[in-house]
N, C-alpha and C positions, 0 to 999 in steps of 0.2 A: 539510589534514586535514579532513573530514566531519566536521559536529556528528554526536553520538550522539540517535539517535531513541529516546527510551526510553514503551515501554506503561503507561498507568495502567491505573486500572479497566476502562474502555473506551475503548481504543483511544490515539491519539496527538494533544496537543495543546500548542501551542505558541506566541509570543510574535510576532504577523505583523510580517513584516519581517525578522525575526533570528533565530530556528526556524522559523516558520511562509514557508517560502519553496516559490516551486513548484520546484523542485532538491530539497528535500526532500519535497516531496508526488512528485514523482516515483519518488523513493527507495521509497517505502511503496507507491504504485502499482506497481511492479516486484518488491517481497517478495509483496504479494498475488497479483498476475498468476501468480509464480512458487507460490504455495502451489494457489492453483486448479489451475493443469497438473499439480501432483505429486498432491495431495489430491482432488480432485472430481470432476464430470465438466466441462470446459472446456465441451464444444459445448454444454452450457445456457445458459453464458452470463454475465453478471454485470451487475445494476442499479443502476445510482449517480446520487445525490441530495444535493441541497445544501439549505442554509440561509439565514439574509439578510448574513449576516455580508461584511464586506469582501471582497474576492476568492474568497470561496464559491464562485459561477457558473463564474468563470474556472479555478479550482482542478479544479473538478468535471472539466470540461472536460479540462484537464492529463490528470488521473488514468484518463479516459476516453481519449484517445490513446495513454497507455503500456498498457492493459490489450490496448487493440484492438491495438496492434504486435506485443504474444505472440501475438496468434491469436484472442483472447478476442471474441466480440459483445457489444455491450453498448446497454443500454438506455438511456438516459439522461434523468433526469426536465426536461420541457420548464418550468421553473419551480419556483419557493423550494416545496419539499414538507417536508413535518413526517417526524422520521426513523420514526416507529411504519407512516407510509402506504410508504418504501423498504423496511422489514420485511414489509410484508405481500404486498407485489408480488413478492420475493424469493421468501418461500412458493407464489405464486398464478401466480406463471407458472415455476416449478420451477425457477429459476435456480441456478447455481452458488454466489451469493453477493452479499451490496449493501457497496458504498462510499457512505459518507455523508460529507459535508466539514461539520463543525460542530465548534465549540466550546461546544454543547448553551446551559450558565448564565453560562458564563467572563466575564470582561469583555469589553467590544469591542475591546480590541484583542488579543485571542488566537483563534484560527481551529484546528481540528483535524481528524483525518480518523477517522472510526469503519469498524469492520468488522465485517458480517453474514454467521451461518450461513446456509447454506442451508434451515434450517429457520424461518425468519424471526425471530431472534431475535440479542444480544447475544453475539458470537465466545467460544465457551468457554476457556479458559483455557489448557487445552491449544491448542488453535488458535492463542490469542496468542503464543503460545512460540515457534511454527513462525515466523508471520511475523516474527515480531520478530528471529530465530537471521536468517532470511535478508534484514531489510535491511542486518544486520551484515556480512554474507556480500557483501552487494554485487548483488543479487540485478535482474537485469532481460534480463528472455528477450524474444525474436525470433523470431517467426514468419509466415504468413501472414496478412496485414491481415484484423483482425475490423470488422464492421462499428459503426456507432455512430449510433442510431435514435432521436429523440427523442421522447420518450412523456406524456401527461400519467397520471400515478401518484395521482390526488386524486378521481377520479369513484369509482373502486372502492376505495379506502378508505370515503369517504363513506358508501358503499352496506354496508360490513363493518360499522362501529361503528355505524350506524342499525339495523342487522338485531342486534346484540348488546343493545342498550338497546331500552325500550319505549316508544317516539316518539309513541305517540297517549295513553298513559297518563301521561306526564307534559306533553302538550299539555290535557289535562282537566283538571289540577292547577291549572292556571291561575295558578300561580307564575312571578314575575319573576324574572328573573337578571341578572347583569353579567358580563360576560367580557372578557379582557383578554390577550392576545395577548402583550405585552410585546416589540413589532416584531418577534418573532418568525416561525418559519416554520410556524406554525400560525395567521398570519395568515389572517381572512374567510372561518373555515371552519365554527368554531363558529356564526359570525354567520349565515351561509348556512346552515348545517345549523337553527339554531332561525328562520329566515325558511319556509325549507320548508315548516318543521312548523308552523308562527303558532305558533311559544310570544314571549311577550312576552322582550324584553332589549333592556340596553345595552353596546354595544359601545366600546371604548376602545383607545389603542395598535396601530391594526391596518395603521397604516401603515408603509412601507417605511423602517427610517433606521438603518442599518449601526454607528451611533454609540448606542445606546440612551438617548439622554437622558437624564444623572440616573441610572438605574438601572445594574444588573448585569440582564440576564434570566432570573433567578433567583427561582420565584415565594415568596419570601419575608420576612418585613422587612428592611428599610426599605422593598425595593422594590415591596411591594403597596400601598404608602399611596397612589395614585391611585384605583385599584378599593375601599380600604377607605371614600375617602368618595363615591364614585362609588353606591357601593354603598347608606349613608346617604342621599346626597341623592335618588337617584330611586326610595326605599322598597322594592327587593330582596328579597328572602326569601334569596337565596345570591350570592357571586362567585366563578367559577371563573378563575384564572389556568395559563399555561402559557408554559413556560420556554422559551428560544432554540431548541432544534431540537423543542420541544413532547412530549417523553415524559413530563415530569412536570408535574405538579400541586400547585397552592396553593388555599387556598379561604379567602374570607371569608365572617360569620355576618352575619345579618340587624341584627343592632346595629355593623358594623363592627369587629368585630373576628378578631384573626387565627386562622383554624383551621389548625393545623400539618397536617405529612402522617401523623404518630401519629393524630392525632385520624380525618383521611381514613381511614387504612385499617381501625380500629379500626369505624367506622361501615360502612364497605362488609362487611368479614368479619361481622359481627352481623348483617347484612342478607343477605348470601348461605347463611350458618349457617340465620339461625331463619328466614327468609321463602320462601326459595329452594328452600336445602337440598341444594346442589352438592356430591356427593361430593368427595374426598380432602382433604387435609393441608395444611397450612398452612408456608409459611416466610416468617420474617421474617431480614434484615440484623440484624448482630451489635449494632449501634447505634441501631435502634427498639424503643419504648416498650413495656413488660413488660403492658400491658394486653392485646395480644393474645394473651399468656399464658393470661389468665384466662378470655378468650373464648373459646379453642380448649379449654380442659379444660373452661369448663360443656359442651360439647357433643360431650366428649368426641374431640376431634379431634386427631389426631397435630400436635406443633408442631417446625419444623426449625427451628435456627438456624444462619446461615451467613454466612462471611466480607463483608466491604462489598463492591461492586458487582455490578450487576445482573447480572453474566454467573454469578456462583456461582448465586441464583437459577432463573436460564435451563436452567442444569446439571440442575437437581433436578427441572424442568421436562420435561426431554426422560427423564428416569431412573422419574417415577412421575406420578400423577394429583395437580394442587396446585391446588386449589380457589383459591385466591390469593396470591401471593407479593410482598412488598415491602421498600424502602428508605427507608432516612430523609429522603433528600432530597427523594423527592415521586415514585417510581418504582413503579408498580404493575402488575402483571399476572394472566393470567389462562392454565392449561393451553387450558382449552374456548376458546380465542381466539388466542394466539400466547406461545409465551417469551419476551413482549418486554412495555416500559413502556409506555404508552397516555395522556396527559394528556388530549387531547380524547374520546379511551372514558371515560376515568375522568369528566369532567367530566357527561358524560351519565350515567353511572351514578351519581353524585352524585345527579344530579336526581331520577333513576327513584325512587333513594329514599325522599327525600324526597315523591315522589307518592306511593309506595304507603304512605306513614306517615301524608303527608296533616299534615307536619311544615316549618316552616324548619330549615337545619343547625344553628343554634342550641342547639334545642330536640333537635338527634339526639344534639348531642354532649354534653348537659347530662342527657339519659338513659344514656348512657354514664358518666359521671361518677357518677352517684347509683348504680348497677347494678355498675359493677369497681370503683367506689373512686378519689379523685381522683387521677389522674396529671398531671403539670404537665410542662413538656420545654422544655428549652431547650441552645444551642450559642453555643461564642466558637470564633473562626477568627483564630489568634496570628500574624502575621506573624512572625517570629523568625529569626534568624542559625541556620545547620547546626547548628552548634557547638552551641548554647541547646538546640535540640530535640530531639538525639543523648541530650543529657547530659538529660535529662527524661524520656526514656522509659527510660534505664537505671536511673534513680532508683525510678521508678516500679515497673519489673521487682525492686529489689531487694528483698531479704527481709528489710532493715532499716527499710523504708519499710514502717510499721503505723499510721499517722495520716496525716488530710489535714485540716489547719487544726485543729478543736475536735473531728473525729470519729475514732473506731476506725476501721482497715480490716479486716472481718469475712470478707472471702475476694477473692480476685484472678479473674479471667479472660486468658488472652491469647489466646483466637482470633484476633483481629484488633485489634494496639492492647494495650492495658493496659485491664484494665475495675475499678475498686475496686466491692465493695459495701460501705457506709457503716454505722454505728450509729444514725445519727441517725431523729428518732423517722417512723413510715408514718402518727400520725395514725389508730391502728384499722386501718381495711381499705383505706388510699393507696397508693400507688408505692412499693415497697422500692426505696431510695432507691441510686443508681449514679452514677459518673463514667468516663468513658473517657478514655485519651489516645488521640492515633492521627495518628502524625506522615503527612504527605504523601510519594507517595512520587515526585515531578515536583517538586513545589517547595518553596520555603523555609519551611515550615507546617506550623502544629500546633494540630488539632483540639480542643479537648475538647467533652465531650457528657455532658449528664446529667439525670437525670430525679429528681423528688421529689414528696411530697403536696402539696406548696404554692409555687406562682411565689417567695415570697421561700427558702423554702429551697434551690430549684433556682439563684438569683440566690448565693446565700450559698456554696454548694457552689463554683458555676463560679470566685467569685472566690480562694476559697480555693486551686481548681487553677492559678490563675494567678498568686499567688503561688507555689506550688511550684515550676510551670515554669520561672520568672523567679529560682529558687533562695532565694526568701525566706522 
């Protein structure tokens, strides 16, 4: 009997060796193949790209032969490309649609296979469905051999997020940076891109090593503590990190320490609001920080909020004008640019801002603070048995649960997850204070997420929800 291929947020990931096998990458190559012939127009084509991860290459590969055996042409990236440059190439050469083989942040030993609209952005939902109904299905058409063309997909990115950011005005700024690739496949891109332009930086991590070191490629604690004193030691003003397939973004402040991606988006939206001035509307994921709340009403700008993964986003994307939309995890986007997340765009727009402020991110995110009122943010990721996590979030759902540790529960959420809002105190004008559960729906895990006026109450809250979880 066939493992069951089951879809998370984007797309499919798995455990290499024992879900992650190419018999099942073929599997999901053949529900796509099959979705393109019934769904799109096939003779465009389809572009597929990988990452540095273990049999990435080979995978890619795989998934490129079963596509080309329907009929399909397909482009294939000549080398480890970042999956925001497979989205853009998808758009820019009017493709049918991209396959990306990544396990984006995952640890190294999970590998997975994403799937691109043809409008260069994260498979909508609807779309997931289809594929997902026919790897069930058994799904693997036969047609006349499509060709398979090896492309490099990394000059015209280059040249798209240079042309969005302003390359000579943050070369004037004369600010140092550090960047940090995290072995990732946005390896030597960032670094080539600021050599081009002479901005000063230190580059870290940008070698090939399928095993991550020490880390997860995930650009956030624990695993920015290389870049956070990298950053220190050779006196920085920012460190831009970017995660395994490089869509998202971490940043560290000029004293080393951590800038979350609340804090990231919160600085870009106030920057594209008051400096810019980018028409439409704002969305953020059901589990980032309520300060973009307060940014989109000074300025009077519609705010969306929508379920986690970037593909709800992408949705709202293709339906209206969204000045910028984002994720908790470090996932940002832009209409005027693509329905897709962008770490090394973001990383440059970072900068730009910091040019036009004439500011370290320190100092942007420390105006931010003083201006909405302190917001603090933090996450625990519960390893935990089915069983523990089922029964946590039914607890959570019920309407006998009106307390978490010391506080009132003042109103519920369940878009996505279980959301409490808390009594505990905002400190004046801080963070009205929130916990989310939000169990996994691929693996044995349970989220929580919560924001508050102050690091120790954001600390006192999470632990409070893990007692809960844990039934205590």
């Amino acid at each position: 009997m066939s493992q069951e291929i089951k879809f998370g947020t984007d797309g499919w990931r798995g455990i290499i060796a024992d879900d992650f096998t190419f018999d099942n990458v073929r599997r999901v190559a053949g529900a796509v193949a099959s979705y393109v012939l019934n769904h799109e127009e096939p003779a465009r084509g389809v572009v597929i790209g990988y990452d540095t991860r273990f049999a990435s290459q080979r995978a890619a590969r795989v998934a490129a032969e079963v596509l080309a055996s329907a009929g399909i042409a397909i482009k294939l990236a000549g080398d480890y490309t970042p999956t925001p440059a497979i989205s853009l190439a998808v758009k820019n050469m009017r493709a049918a649609g991209g396959v990306v083989i990544t396990s984006s942040h995952n640890p190294w030993n999970w590998n997975g296979v994403k799937f691109k609209g043809k409008f260069g952005g994260s498979a909508t939902p609807a779309m997931m469905k289809v594929i997902e109904a026919k790897v069930r299905a058994g799904a693997m058409p036969n047609g006349k051999k499509g060709s398979i063309e090896e492309v490099d997909l990394k000059r015209a990115y280059i040249e798209a997020v240079c042309g969005f950011a302003d390359m000579e005005l943050i070369r004037k700024a004369n600010f140092k940076f550090a960047i940090d690739s995290m072995y990732g496949s946005g390896r030597g891109l960032l670094a080539q891109i600021f050599n081009d332009h002479g901005i000063q930086h230190v580059a870290i991590r940008q070698e090939l090593n399928p095993l991550f070191p020490g880390i997860n490629p995930e650009p956030i604690e624990p695993h920015i503590a290389l870049l956070q004193q990298t950053v220190v030691k050779h006196g920085c003003h920012a460190g831009f990190a970017t995660d395994g397939d490089a869509d998202r973004i971490g940043a560290v402040a000029e004293d080393g320490s951590f800038v979350d991606s609340h804090k990231i988006f919160s600085v870009l939206l106030r920057w594209l609001l008051e400096r810019k001035k980018w028409p439409g509307d704002v969305v953020r994921a059901f589990n980032t920080t309520l300060m973009l709340d307060r940014i989109a009403a000074k300025h009077r700008r519609k705010l969306h909020e929508c379920p986690i993964g970037f593909k709800y986003i992408a949705d709202l994307m293709m339906e209206r004008e969204i000045v910028i939309g984002g994720e908790e995890s470090g996932g940002i986007g832009y209409s005027r640019y693509l329905p897709e997340r962008d770490g090394i765009l973001n990383s440059l727009l970072l900068a730009n801002v910091m040019a036009e402020e004439g500011k370290p991110l320190g100092q942007l995110v420390a105006d931010l603070q003083r201006e909405f009122g302190p917001h603090h943010y933090g996450r625990r990721d519960l390893h935990i048995p089915e069983d523990v996590k089922q029964s946590a979030i039914q607890r959570a759902r019920s309407e006998q649960t009106k307390r978490l540790g010391r506080y009132s529960v003042l109103r519920k959420d369940g878009l996505d997850g279980i959301k409490f809002f808390l009594d505990a105190s905002s400190n004046g004008n801080g963070a009205e204070p929130w916990i989310l559960f939000r169990a996994s729906g691929t693996e044995p895990l349970l989220r929580v997420y919560a924001e508050a006026a102050s690091p120790e109450l954001v600390e006192e809250i999470l632990s409070s929800a893990e007692a809960f979880v844990n039934g205590q």
